[in-house]
C-alpha positions in Angstrom: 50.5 180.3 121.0 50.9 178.1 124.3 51.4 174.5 123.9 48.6 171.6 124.6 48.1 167.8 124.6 46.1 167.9 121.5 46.0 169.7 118.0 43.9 172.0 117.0 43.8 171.7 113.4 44.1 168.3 111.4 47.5 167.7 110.4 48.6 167.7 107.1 52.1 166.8 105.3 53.0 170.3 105.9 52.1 169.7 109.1 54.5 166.8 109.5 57.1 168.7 108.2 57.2 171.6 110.4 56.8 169.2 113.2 59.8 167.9 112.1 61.9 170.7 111.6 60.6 171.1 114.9 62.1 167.1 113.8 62.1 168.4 117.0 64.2 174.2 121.0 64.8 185.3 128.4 64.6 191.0 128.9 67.1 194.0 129.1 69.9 192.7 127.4 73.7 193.9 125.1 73.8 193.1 121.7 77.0 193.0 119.8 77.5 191.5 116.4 79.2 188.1 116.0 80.8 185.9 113.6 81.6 182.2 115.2 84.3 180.7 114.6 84.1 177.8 112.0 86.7 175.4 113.4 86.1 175.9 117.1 82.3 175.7 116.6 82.8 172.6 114.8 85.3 171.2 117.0 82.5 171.7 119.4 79.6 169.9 118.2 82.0 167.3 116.9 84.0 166.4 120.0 80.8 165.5 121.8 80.1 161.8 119.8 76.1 161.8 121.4 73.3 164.1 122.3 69.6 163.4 122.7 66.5 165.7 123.9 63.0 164.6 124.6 60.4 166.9 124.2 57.1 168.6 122.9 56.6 171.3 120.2 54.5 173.6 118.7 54.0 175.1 115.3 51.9 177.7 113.6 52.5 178.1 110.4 50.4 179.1 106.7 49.7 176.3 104.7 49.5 176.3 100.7 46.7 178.1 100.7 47.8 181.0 103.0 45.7 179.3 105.9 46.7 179.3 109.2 47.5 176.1 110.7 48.6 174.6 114.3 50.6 170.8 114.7 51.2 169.7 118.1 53.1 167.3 119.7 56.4 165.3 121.1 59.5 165.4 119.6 62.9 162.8 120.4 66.1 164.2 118.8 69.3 162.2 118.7 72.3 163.1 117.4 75.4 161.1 117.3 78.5 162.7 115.6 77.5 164.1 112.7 74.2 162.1 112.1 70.5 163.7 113.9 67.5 161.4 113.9 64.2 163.6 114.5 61.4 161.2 115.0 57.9 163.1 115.5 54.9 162.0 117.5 51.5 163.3 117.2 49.9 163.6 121.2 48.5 160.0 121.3 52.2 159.0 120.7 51.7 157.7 116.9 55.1 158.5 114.7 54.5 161.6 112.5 57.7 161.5 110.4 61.4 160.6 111.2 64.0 162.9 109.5 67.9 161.4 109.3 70.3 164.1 108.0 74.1 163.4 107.7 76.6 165.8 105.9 76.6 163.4 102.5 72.4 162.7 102.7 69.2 163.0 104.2 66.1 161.3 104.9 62.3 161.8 105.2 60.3 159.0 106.0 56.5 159.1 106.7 54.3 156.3 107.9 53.1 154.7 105.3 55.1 155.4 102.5 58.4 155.0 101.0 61.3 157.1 102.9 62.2 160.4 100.3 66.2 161.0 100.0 67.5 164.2 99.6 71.1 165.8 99.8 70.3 167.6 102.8 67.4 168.5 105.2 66.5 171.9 103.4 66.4 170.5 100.0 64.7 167.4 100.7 62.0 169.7 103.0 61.7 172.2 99.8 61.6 169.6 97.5 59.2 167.4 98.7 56.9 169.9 101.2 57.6 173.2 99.7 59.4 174.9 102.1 62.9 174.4 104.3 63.1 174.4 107.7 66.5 174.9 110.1 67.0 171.3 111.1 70.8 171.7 110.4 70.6 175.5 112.3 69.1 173.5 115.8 71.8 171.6 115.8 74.0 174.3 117.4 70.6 176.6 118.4 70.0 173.8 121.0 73.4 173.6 122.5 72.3 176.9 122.3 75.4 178.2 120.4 75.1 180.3 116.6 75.8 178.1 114.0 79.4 178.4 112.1 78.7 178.6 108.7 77.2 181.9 108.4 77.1 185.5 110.3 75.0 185.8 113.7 73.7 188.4 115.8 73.8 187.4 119.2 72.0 189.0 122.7 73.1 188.3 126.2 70.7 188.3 129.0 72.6 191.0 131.3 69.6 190.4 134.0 70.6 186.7 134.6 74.3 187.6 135.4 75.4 184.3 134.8 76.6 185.1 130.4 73.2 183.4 129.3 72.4 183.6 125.4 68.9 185.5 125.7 68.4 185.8 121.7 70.3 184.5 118.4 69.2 186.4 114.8 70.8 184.4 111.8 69.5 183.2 108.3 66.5 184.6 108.4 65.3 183.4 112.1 64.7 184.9 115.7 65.7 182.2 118.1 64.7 183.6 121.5 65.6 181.7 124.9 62.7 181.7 127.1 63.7 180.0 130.1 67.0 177.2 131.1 67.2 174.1 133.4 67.4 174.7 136.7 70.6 173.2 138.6 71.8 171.0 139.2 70.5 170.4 135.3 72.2 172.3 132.5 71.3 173.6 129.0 68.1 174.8 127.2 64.3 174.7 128.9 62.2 176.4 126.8 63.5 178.2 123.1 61.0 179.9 120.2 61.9 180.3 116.5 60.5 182.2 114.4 60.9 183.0 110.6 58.5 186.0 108.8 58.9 184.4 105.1 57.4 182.1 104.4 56.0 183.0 108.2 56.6 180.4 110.8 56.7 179.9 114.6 58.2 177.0 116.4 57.7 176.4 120.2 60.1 174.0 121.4 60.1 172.6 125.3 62.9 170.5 126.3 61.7 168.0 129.1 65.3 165.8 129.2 
């Protein structure tokens, strides 16, 4: 699925949701098993008070009916100590849906209607769109890094020479890195995640 200015299917609250989990992120290669480390991965993410991305995603996912569906669009992500704003915009630029999720809560709020409170992302996803989607896993997936609360399977890309991530497998999802910034820039370009139940494919491009 390659990603366009425009959607290709009329976007429904599931729609909104995958987008947001979306929110708002390379061949021959070793794999070796790994478990992170819980306090240096957290000393990590925490020692660094502010990071934003701009971008654009795309999602393909099955809605209620078992129909396949397609949302399109551009995606802000801000996250400032332990706090991430994801605010969604369709391809004209209109807000989709702004997710907040903190350790203690998180929000949902869609235009138009009253913001939905929830004690985390995945709950308040499953709860009020009937599925979860990894908004707390992209928070290290981006940096890229495996997240520390839970076993990871992680694949180097021995071509690049350089100790690249290539591919991370953990809860359930493939997150394969498809291409970095070029010097002098640094961290993630392009990154797809994908989940086979419920099924779901994210396409993330990270312009800044």
């Amino acid at each position: 699925m390659s990603i366009h200015t425009h959607a290709r299917a009329p976007l429904r609250r599931g729609a909104l949701a995958l987008a947001a989990a979306a929110a708002v992120v390379l061949s021959g290669c070793a794999t070796k098993p790994n478990v992170p480390n819980t306090s240096n991965a957290a000393t990590s993410i925490t020692a660094q008070t502010s990071r934003a991305y701009h971008g654009r995603f795309a999602v393909q996912y099955n809605d209620e009916y078992g129909h396949q569906r397609n949302a399109y669009g551009n995606f802000d992500w801000q996250e400032t100590g332990d706090t991430v704003t994801l605010q969604l915009r369709n391809p004209l630029g209109q807000t989709l849906a702004v997710v907040t999720s903190s350790p203690a809560s998180a929000t949902l709020e869609l235009p138009n209607k009253q913001p939905v409170n929830a004690d985390n992302v995945s709950q308040l996803m499953q709860s009020t769109l009937g599925f979860a989607l990894p908004v707390e896993g992209l928070r290290y997936w981006l940096q890229p890094s495996a997240a520390p609360t839970s076993r990871a399977k992680t694949t180097m890309d021995a071509s690049s020479g350089n100790g690249r991530l290539k591919e991370i497998k953990q809860d359930g999802w493939t997150i394969d890195y498809l291409a970095y910034a070029d010097a002098p820039a640094t961290g993630v370009k392009r990154v797809d995640l994908t989940r086979e139940d419920p099924p779901l494919d994210i396409k993330l491009v990270i312009d800044q």
